[in-house]
C-alpha positions as CSV (number, residue, x, y, z in Angstrom):
1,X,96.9,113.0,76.7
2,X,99.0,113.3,80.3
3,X,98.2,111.2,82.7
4,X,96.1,113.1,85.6
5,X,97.6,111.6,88.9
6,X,96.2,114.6,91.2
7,X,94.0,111.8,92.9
8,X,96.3,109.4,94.0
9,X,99.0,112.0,94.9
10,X,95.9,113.6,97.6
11,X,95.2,110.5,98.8
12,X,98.5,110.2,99.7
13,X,98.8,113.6,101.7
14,X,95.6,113.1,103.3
15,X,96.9,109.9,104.8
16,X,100.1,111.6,105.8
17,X,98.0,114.6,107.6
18,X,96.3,112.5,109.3
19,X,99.5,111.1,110.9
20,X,100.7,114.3,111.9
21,X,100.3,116.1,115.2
22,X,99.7,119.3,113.6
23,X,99.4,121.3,110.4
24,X,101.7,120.9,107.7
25,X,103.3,123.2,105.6
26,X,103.1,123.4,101.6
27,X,106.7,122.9,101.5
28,X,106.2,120.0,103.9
29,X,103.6,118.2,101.7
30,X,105.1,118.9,98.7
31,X,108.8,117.4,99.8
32,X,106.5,114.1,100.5
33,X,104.9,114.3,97.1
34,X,107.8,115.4,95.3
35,X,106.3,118.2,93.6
36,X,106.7,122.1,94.4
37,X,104.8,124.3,97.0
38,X,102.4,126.4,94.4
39,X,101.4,123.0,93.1
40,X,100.1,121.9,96.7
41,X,98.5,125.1,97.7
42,X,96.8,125.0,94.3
43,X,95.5,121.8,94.3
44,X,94.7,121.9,98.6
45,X,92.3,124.9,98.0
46,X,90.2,122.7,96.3
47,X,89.8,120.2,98.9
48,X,89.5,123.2,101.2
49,X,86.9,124.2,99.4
50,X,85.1,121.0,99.6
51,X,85.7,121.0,103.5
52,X,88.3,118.1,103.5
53,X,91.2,120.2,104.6
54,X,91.4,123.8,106.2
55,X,94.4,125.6,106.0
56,X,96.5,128.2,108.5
57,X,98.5,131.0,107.7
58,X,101.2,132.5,109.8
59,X,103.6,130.5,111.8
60,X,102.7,127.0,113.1
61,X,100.3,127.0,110.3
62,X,99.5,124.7,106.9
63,X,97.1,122.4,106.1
64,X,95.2,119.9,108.2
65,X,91.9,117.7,107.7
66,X,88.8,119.4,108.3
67,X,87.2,115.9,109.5
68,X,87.8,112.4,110.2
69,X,89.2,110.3,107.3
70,X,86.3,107.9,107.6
71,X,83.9,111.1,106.3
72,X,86.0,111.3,103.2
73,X,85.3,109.5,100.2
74,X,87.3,109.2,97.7
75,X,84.2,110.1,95.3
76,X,84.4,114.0,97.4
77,X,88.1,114.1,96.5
78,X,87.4,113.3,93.1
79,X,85.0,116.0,92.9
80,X,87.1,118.5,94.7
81,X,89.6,118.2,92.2
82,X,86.7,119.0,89.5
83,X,85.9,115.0,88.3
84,X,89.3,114.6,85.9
85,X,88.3,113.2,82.6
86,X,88.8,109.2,82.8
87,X,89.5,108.6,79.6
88,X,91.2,110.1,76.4
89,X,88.8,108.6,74.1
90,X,86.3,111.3,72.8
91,X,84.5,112.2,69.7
92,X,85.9,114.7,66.9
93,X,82.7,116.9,66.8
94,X,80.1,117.7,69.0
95,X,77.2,118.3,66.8
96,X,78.0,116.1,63.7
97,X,75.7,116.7,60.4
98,X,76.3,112.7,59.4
99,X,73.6,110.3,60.9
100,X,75.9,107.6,60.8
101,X,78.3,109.9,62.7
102,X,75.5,110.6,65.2
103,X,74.9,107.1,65.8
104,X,78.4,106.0,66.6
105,X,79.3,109.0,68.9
106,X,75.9,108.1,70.8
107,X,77.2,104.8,71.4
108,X,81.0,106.6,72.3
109,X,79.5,108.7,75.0
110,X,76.9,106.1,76.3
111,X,79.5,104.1,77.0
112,X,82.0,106.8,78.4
113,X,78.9,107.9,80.4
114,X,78.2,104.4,82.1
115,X,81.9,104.0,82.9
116,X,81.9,107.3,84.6
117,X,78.8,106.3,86.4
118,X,80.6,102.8,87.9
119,X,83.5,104.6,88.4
120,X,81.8,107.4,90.7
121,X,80.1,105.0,92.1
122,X,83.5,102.7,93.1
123,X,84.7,105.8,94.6
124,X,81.8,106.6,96.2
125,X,81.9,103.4,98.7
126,X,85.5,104.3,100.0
127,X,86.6,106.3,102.6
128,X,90.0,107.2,102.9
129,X,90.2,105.7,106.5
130,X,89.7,102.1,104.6
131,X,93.1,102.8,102.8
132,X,94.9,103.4,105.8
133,X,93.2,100.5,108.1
134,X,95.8,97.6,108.4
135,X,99.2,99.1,108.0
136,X,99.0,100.4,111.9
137,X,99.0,98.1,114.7
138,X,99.7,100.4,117.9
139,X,96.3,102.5,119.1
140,X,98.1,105.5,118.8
141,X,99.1,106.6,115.3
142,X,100.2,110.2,115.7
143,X,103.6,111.2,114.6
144,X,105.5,114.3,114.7
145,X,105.7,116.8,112.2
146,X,108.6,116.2,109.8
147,X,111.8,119.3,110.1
148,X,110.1,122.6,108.7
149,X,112.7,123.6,106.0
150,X,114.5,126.4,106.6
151,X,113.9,129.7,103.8
């Protein structure tokens, strides 16, 4: 199963656009996450969707947050990126005609179910502003945009 790292990588763009003085491009955000530009916009709309980033077209334009970091939890990202499966443990059949089979695959998703539930839950009680508290000392955190590449 490969490794679903969408989460981590938005985090880390969120934090970024927060340090910018204006939108950023999906060429921009995708230099910093060392991925390609489809990728970005693909994965953005989600979030823009959710209301945690809007987006501008045209020149000047890209992505920027829709609201403060401290009213985005990590728990809304996670959903906005449709709740990734956590783990690659599963059961072979849905519906299976064994009663011992039943009983074990009960057990299987119980426990899948409750970790999902603490998970969410972990998620739930972090905004994105706590990752990013400590590393700045100076009130004023806004940076300018990175060079726009050239087409």
């Amino acid at each position: 199963m490969r490794q679903d790292n969408r989460l981590s990588r938005v985090l880390h763009a969120l934090l970024h656009l927060d340090e910018m003085d204006g939108p950023a491009t999906s060429q921009q955000i995708a230099q910093m996450l060392q991925t390609n530009a489809a990728v970005v916009r693909r994965t953005m709309s989600g979030l823009r969707e959710a209301g945690i980033v809007t987006s501008t077209k045209g020149h000047g334009g890209g992505w920027s947050l829709a609201r403060p970091l401290d009213q985005i939890t990590l728990l809304g990202i996670y959903e906005a990126l449709g709740s990734p499966q956590l783990f690659a443990i599963g059961n072979d059949d849905d519906n299976p005609s064994c009663l011992l089979a039943k009983s074990a695959y009960a057990a299987t998703n119980e426990a899948l179910a409750s970790a999902r539930r603490q998970f969410e839950q972990s998620l739930g009680r972090i905004t994105v502003a706590q990752l990013a508290e400590g590393f700045h000392s100076a009130p004023s955190r806004k940076r300018p945009l990175p060079p726009h590449p050239r087409s």
